[in-house]
C-alpha angles and dihedrals in degrees: 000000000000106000128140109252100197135177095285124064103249130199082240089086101041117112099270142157112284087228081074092062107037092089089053112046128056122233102267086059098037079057100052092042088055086051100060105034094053092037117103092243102102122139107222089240113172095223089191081058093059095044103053087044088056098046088052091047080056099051098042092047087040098052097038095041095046084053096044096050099041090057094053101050091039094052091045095046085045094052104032084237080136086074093050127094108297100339085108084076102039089054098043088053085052084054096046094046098048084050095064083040077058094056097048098076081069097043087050091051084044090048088045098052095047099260101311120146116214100168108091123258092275092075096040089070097029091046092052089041089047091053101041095048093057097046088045088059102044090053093049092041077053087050096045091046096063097046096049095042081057101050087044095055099044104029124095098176120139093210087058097046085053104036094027089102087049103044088056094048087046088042090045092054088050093052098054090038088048089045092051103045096049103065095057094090089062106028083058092067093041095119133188100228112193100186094125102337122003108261126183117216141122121295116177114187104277107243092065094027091125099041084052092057093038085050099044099039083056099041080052094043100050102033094035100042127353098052089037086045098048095048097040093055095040096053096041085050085050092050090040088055090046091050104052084050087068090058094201118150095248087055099088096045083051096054099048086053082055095048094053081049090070095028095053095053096040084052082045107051106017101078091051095045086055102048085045094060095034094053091041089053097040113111095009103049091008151034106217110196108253099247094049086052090049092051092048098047091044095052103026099095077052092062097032080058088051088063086063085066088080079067093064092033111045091063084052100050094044110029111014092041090055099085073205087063091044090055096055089046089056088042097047083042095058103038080077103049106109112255091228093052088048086055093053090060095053134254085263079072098033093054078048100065091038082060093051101041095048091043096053100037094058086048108103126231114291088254106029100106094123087110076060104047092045086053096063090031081066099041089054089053099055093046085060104049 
């Protein structure tokens, strides 16, 4: 059963009559598909089981993610932090991730109604465009991040120092006009079909249908994984090792923030990546047992839902986790807080408040030690001469 199984649950791999699928698939496929459809190896799944499961992971990732997000990017328009060292990225991920919370309200309608679409074919491709160009940039703001917290901690050269706020804005700009440029190929085949109920999924011409999934899965799984992946790792190993070098008390408790960095995408992105090449090559490059189809098909909207958690935890790994992020939350919070309302709690909480906030704001960001790491570099230096 050769079908594209993209970023996004389709109604394509919904259980579904096998007449909707006879004008798109050639002979070789349509047999397989009968195969396995008629054969006795069926797993007893509750699909309303499913459905209801997925519509709950939704909520919950919709609702924590939008306030999340929202906070991040409030508290860093609010305090200029954007401006500041690598925070641009940090808030443009924080764009980018709250646009694919955006696009859940209408995956969780399409999952509830058992995979019918009844919003035009306008926003069957917008929707799916919507959704791939902000993922593709949070990945690639991720991406961006490491690298750039790695050449700030270890650089000394004069040209970045003076050009560093330019090359991420420059860098920024790339990465939207990159995202938004790579899921064309496969937006342009989303289609609305209105056999029995109208159903929006991908539907490549016929004759290079299966190039067209091969193509598309690989072009997922090495721009959105395996080149993100292997940077990423590389340059937060890199920093780790930097870090440790400084041998200051808070070094320990930094790398093994940079270590759930790469273990919590991996854990992220990897399962859906897995299911999506396996699912693309079954029944062209592999045979796949029944019941293990069945399983994947069933659960893979379930996994496909999992990658949303980067979402909810990306604003905690990299805001909400800085006691420096956490001090300009309390200061922005309480700047609007009425005055008279402050009075009525006494000047004792009121001093309260003045210690905390001083105290956090002076506080740098959780990984920017590089002030830190330069000092005994120089002192170093100067032993040796």
């Amino acid at each position: 059963w050769s079908v594209l199984f993209s970023a996004r649950p389709k109604s394509f791999y919904a259980s579904s009559p096998v007449n909707e699928y006879l004008d798109y698939h050639n002979l070789t496929e349509l047999m397989h598909l009968l195969n396995h459809t008629f054969n006795l190896c069926e797993l007893e799944l509750s699909a309303n089981a499913k459905r209801v499961s997925l519509f709950v992971l939704y909520l919950i990732i919709f609702v924590v993610g939008l306030v999340e997000n929202l906070l991040v990017i409030w508290v860093n328009l609010q305090t200029r932090s954007y401006r500041n060292l690598v925070n641009l990225y940090i808030v443009n991920m924080a764009v980018a991730d709250l646009g694919v919370i955006l696009s859940l309200p209408i995956w969780m309608l399409e999952v509830m109604l058992d995979y019918t679409w009844l919003w035009g074919s306008f926003l069957c491709r917008f929707t799916h465009y919507f959704y791939f160009a902000n993922m593709y940039s949070s990945i690639f703001f991720l991406t961006c991040l490491s690298v750039d917290r790695y050449v700030s901690l270890t650089t000394s050269s004069p040209f970045w120092h003076r050009h560093q706020h330019l090359v991420r804005r420059v860098t920024c700009c790339c990465i939207w006009a990159l995202a938004a440029i790579i899921p064309l190929p496969e937006v342009a085949h989303m289609e609305l079909a209105n056999d029995i109920e109208p159903m929006c999924f991908f539907m490549a011409p016929l004759e290079t249908y299966s190039v067209w999934t091969l193509v598309l899965t690989l072009l997922t799984l090495f721009i959105g994984f395996l080149i993100p992946f292997s940077i990423m790792a590389t340059f937060n190993i890199l920093t780790a090792r930097h870090i440790k070098r400084c041998n200051k008390p808070e070094g320990r408790k930094h790398c093994m923030l940079i270590y759930a960095y790469i273990l919590v995408f991996l854990v992220s992105w990897l399962p859906f990546h897995l299911v999506l090449l396996l699912l693309t090559l079954e029944g062209t490059s592999i045979f796949l047992h029944c019941y293990l189809l069945d399983f994947l098909y069933f659960f893979y909207d379930i996994i496909d839902c999992f990658t949303l958690i980067h979402c909810v935890v990306n604003p905690i790994l990299y805001n909400f986790l800085s006691k420096n992020f956490r001090g300009k939350l309390i200061s922005v919070v309480v700047r609007y807080i009425p005055k008279d309302q402050m009075g009525q709690e006494g000047s004792s909480t009121g001093t309260q408040h003045s210690v905390i906030i001083t105290k956090n704001a002076s506080l740098p960001h959780s990984l920017n030690c590089s002030h830190l790491c330069r000092q005994d570099d120089i002192q170093r230096k100067q032993l040796r001469a």
